[in-house]
C-alpha positions in Angstrom: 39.4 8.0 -4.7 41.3 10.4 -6.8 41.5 14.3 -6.4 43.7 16.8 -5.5 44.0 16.9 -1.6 44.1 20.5 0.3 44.0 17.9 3.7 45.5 14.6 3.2 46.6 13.3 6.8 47.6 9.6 7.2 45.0 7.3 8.1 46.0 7.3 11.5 47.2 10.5 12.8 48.7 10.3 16.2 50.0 13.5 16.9 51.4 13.1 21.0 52.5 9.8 22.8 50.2 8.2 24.8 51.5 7.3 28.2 51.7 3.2 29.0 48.7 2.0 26.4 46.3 4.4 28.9 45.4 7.5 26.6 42.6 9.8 28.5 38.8 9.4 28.6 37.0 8.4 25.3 35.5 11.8 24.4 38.4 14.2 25.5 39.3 17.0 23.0 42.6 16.8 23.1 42.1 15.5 19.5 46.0 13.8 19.4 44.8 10.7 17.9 42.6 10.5 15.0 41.0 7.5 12.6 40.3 8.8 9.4 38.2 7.5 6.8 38.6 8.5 3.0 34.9 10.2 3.6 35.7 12.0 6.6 39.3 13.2 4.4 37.0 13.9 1.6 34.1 16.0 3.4 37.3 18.4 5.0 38.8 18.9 1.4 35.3 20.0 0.2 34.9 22.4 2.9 38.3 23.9 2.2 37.2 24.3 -1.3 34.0 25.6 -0.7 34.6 27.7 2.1 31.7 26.6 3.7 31.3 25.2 7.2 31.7 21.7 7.6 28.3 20.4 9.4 29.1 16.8 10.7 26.4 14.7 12.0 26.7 11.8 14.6 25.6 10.3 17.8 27.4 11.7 20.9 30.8 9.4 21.5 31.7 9.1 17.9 34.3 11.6 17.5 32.7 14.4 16.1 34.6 17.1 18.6 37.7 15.7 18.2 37.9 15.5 14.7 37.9 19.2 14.4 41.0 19.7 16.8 42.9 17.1 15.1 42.7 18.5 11.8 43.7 22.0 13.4 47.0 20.2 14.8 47.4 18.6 11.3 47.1 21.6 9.3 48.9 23.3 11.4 46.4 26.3 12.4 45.1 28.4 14.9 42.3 26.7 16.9 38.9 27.8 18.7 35.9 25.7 19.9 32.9 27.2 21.6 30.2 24.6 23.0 26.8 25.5 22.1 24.1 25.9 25.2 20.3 26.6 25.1 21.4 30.3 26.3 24.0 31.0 23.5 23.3 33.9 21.4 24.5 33.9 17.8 26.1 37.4 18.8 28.2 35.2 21.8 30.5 33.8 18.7 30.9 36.7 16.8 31.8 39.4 20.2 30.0 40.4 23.3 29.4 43.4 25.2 29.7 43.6 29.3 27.3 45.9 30.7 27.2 45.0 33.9 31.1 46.1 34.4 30.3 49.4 32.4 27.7 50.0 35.2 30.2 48.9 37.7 32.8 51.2 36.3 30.5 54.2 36.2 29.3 53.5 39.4 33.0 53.5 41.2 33.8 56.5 39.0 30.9 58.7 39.9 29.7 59.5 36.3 27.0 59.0 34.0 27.0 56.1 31.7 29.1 56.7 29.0 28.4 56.5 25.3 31.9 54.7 24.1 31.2 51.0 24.4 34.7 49.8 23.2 36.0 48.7 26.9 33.5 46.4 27.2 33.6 44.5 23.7 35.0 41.2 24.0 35.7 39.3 20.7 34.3 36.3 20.4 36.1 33.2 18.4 34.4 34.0 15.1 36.4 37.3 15.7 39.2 35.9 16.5 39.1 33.2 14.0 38.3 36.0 10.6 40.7 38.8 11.9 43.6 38.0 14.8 45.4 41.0 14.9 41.9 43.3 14.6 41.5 41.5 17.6 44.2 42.1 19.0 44.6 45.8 18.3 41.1 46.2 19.9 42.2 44.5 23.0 44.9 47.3 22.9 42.6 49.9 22.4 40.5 48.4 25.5 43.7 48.0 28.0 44.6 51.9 26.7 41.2 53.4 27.1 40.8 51.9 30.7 44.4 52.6 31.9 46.7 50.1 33.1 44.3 48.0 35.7 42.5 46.9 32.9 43.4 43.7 31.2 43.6 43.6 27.5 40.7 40.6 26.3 42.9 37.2 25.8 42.9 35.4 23.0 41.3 32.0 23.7 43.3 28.5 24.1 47.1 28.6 23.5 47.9 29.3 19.6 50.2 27.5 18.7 51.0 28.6 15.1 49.3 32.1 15.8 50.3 33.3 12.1 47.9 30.3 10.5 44.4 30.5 9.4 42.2 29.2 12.1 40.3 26.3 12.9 37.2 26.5 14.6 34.7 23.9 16.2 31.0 24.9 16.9 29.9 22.4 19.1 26.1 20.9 19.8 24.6 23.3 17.5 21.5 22.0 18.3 21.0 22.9 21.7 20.9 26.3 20.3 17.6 28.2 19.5 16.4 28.0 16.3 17.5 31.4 15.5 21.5 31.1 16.2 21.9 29.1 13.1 20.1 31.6 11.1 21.8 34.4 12.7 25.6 32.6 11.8 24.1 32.6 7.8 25.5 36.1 6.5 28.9 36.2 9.1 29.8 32.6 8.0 28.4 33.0 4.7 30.7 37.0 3.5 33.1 36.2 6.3 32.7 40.0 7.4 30.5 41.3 10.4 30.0 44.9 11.9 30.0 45.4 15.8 27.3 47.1 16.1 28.5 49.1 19.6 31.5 50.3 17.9 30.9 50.1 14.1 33.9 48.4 13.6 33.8 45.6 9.9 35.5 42.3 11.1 36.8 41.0 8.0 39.2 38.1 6.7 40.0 37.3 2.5 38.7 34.4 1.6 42.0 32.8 0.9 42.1 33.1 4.8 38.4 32.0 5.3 38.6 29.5 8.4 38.1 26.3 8.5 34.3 25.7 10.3 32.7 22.6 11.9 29.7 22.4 13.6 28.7 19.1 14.9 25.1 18.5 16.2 23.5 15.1 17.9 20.1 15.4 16.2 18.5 16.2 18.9 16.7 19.5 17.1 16.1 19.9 13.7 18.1 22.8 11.8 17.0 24.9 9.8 16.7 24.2 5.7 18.3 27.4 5.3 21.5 26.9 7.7 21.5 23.4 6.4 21.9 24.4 2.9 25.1 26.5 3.3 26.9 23.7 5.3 28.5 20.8 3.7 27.6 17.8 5.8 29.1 14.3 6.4 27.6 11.7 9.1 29.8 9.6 11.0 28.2 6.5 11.1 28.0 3.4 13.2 31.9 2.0 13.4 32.1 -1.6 11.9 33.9 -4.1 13.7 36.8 -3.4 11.8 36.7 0.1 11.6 36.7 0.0 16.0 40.0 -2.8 16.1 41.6 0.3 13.9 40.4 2.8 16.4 41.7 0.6 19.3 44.8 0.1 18.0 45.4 4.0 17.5 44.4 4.1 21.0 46.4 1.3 22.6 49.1 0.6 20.3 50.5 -2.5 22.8 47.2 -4.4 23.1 46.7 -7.4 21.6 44.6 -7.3 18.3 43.2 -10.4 19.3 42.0 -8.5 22.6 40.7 -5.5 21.0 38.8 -7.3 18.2 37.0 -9.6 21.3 35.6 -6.5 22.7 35.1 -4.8 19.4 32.3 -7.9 18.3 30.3 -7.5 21.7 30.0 -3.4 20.5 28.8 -4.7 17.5 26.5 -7.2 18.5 25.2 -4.9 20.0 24.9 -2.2 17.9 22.4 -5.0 15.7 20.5 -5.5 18.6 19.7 -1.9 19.0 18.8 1.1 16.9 21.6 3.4 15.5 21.6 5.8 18.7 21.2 3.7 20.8 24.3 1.6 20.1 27.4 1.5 22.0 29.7 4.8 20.9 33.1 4.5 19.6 33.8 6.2 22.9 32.4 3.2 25.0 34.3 0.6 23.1 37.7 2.6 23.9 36.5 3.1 28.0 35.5 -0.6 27.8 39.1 -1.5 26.6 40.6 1.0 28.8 38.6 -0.5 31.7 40.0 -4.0 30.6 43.5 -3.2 30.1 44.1 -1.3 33.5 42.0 -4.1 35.3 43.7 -6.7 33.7 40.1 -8.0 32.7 40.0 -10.3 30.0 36.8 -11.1 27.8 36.5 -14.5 28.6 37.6 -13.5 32.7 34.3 -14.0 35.4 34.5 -10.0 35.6 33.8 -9.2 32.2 30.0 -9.5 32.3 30.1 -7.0 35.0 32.2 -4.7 33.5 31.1 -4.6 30.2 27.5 -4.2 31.8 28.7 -1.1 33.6 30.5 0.6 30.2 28.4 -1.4 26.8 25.4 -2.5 28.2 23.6 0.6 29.6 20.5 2.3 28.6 18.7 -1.3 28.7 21.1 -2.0 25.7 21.5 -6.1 25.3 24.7 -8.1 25.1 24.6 -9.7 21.6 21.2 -9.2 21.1 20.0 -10.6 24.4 18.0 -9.2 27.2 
């Protein structure tokens, strides 16, 4: 596949040393070690081209969070991630407003309300992500305005190249109401928003646009209109192959031999079943950590029992039987 790459990791990225062959759990976000596929490399150059947000589609387990964080350590940018909850507002991503300390602060004061919400505006990572030092210079403008007990608004994670465009990750999307995707259209789409409490535009160039994924399990149907402005790639059911690769990124001192034994059970399974409910990329890598700090071979009298307890849940069969 020929183009000109904007992103073009190695196939395996492995970005910190993993500690004995025991990395940590399956799904953490720590995002140092990353399989990539020339689709996966190809949906992240189109959304760098297009400046649209990268909408990536998979069952929970398969690496969808930690792809994002990855490419942020690759590039080489800012990163922020926000999970997604049935209460998030569309308005939680782009700044928020604490009421409840303005009526505190009155209240210990002695005063009325007063009509200058800046103290109690809070960027959110969108915020951060379009406009750093705008950020930053309101957190200033908050720390002045309340007087030296008052806490400037902290930028969230540690940044570790804090001059970089940004990466952010939008996470479970679908657990949101309908209405948050809608809402993310025109801030994601112009890359400006106003705060409405202060007035104040939140802008970036679009030669500084960020870098946007959103991931979503399926488990709610998105809007036509959100789903439109997203470019989307699904991560789909790991072959065989493609889950010896990811075990090897993982445990770089296990036997091949080893790995590949456990990675045909995962997909014997995964025939037996339908596509979600098929053992995760994330089960084969607890199964082999399981094995490897257990000492537990596939062919051992424990290895029905453990790979009943980490491959064969959910009323899931071993190799298609029950």
């Amino acid at each position: 596949m020929t183009y000109k790459k904007l992103f073009a990791p190695d196939d395996v990225v492995r970005l910190a040393p993993e500690g004995a062959g025991q990395p940590g759990v399956g799904d953490q976000r720590e995002g140092s070690v990353y399989v990539y596929s020339p689709e996966v490399v190809l949906a992240v150059n189109v959304a760098l081209a297009t400046r649209r947000p990268l909408l990536v589609r998979g069952p929970s387990g398969s690496g969808k969070s930690s792809l994002a964080r990855n490419v942020a350590k690759v590039l080489k940018w800012r990163y922020y991630e926000t999970v997604i909850s049935s209460r998030t507002q569309a308005r939680d991503l782009l700044w928020e407003v604490d009421l409840l300390r303005r009526l505190h602060a009155a209240q210990a004061q002695g005063v009325e309300l007063g009509a200058d919400l800046t103290p109690y505006v809070t960027p959110g990572v969108l915020w951060w992500a379009f406009d750093r030092k705008g950020a930053l210079r309101h957190g200033e403008a908050v720390r002045k305005a309340a007087g030296a007990a008052q806490q400037a608004p902290k930028e969230p994670g540690e940044q570790e190249y804090p001059a970089a465009r940004a990466v952010v990750l939008i996470d479970e999307i679908d657990k949101a109401d309908p209405d948050v995707p809608n809402n993310l259209l025109v801030p994601l789409g112009s890359l400006q928003f106003r705060v409405e409490e202060t007035g104040a535009l939140v802008e970036t160039e679009g030669k500084r646009a960020p870098l946007v994924f959103i991931t979503t399990n399926d488990e709610r149907e998105l809007p036509a209109a959100f789903l439109r402005r997203c470019v989307e790639i699904i991560l789909p059911q790991p072959s065989e192959d493609r889950l010896v690769q990811i075990g090897q990124a993982h445990f770089p001192k296990t036997k091949v031999s080893f790995l590949r034994d456990i990675a045909k059970q995962v997909t014997e399974s995964a025939q037996a079943t339908d596509r979600t409910g098929a053992p995760s990329a994330a089960e084969y890598l607890d199964t082999v950590r399981a094995c490897v700090g257990l000492k537990v071979k596939p062919t051992s009298d424990a290895w029905k029992d453990v790979a009943r307890m980490t491959l064969w849940k959910h009323g899931r069969s071993a190799g298609g039987e029950s």
